[in-house]
C-alpha positions, 0 to 999 in steps of 0.5 A: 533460474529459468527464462522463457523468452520474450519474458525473463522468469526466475525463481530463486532459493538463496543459501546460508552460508555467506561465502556462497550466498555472495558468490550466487549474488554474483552469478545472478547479476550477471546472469540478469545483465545478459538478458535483453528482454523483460524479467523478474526474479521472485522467491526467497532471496535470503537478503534484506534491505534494513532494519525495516525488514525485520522484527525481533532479534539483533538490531540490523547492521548497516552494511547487512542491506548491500547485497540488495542495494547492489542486486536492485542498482547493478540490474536497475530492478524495482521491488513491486511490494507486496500484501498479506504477510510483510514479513514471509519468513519466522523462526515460529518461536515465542516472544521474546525469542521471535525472529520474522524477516522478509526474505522473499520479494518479487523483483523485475525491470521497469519494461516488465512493468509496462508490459504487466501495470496491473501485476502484483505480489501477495505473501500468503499464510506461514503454514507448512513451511517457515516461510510464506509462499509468494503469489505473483498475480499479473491481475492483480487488481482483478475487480476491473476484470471481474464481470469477464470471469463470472462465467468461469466460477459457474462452470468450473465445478459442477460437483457441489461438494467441491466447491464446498470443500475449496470455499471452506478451504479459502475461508480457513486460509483467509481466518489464518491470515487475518491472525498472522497480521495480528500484533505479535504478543504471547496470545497472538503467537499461539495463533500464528500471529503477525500484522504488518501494514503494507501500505508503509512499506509502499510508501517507503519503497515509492520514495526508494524507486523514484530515487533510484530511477531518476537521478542518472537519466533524469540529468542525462535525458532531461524529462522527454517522453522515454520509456524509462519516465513511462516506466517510472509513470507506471510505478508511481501509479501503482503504488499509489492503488490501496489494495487492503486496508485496516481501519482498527489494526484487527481486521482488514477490509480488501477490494477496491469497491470496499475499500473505496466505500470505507474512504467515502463513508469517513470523509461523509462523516467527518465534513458532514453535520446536521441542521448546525446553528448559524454563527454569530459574527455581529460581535466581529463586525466594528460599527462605524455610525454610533447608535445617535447619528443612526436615530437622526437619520431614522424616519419619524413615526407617526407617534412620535410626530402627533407628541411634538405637535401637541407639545407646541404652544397654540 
């Protein structure tokens, strides 16, 4: 584990056995507790939540999820979440054989998150390990800040076959993640299957922060302008950003420009028609003149004048 003031920064791998694992635990709190400025640990912590972050195999135990309850209440961590693979971890075998949990997550303290609100987390294709490597990004949500970094794509490389070999790199990295976020079936295996959509983890782990943020300082404080209801503000702010969506289940559209067309096309087509016809409401409407009194009241026509005087005796 390593800090590097003002900004704490760890990195973790978690042992099996349960004796040690419980005494690193320990260790790791304690070593957070001591710290007096921002920090995030990130990496593979060998510790789940529930049932939720896992995929085959035995059903989780209720007190299999303590170790990070206590790790993310004792230090007040928030779990900033993650896109790509959900589950970063995989035995590799078939169905019904196949285990996939996620073992590895990115988490800091709400001052971490003022001082980075743009920061995210990306799990990245399971290729030579079992496990997925975990990106934490500070840019992430880089489309605001993309004009600023054109000029860096232009000079990076004046070697043509370069940038060939890294954009075939990227394009064989994003092929394997699109077939990892595939639902898991004997077909999909054999291409290093997984999907899992991010933004229900994101709606479960929202409802979790605010719980864990607020229910102390929110009775202790009241709803004053501290730094902990900025914190909580910035949370809340980021979870409510779509960074990838999937609108069949096979494949994904990504970026905020893309994304944002998806939404505005759909409602476009939903709430949009062409020349519709006009309702009838003359039926809804109860007349209260009857169809007698409203010929009384008629002017007369002349026709109808000339008849009742022709009619009358000289």
């Amino acid at each position: 584990m390593c800090s590097m003031a003002p900004i704490g920064l760890a990195f973790s791998f978690m042992v099996l056995r349960l004796i040690d694992r419980a005494v690193l635990q320990e260790a790791r709190i304690l070593e957070i507790l001591a710290l007096n400025h921002p920090w995030v640990l990130v990496g593979d912590l060998n510790i789940i939540s529930g049932q939720i972050d896992k995929f085959g195999g035995r059903s989780v135990e209720e007190g299999e999820g303590h170790h990070l309850t206590e790790l993310m209440n004792v230090t007040g961590g928030v779990d900033l979440g993650c896109t790509g693979n959900f589950f970063t971890w995989s035995n590799g075998r078939s169905l019904p054989n196949l285990v996939k949990e996620r073992l590895d997550r990115a988490i800091c303290d709400p001052e971490w998150i003022i001082r980075y609100p743009k920061a995210g987390v990306k799990s990245l294709v399971i290729k030579e390990s079992d496990h997925a490597p975990v990106m934490l990004d500070l840019l992430f949500d880089r489309e605001r800040v993309k004009a600023g970094l054109d000029i860096w794509i232009v000079v990076r490389d004046a070697s043509c076959k370069v940038i060939i070999k890294e954009e075939k790199l990227k394009a064989l990295n994003r092929l394997l993640l699109e077939v990892q976020q595939r639902t898991p079936s004997d077909v999909n295996l054999k291409l290093e299957a997984d999907i899992i959509l991010e933004m229900e983890e994101v709606e479960t782990r929202q409802a979790e922060i605010w719980k864990q943020k607020s229910r102390e300082l929110w009775y202790k404080d009241g709803d004053r302008n501290t730094r902990f209801f900025h914190a909580a503000t910035v949370i809340k702010r980021k979870r409510n950003f779509i960074e990838t969506i999937t609108p069949d289940g096979l494949e994904w559209i990504s970026g905020r420009n893309a994304v944002g067309n998806y939404f505005r096309d759909k409602f476009i087509s939903v709430l949009s028609s062409s020349s519709p016809p006009s309702p009838l409401l003359q039926h809804l409407i109860r007349p209260l003149i009857s169809w007698e009194c409203t010929s009384d009241l008629m002017v007369f026509m002349p026709y109808e004048i000339k008849e009742v005087v022709w009619s009358m005796h000289p």
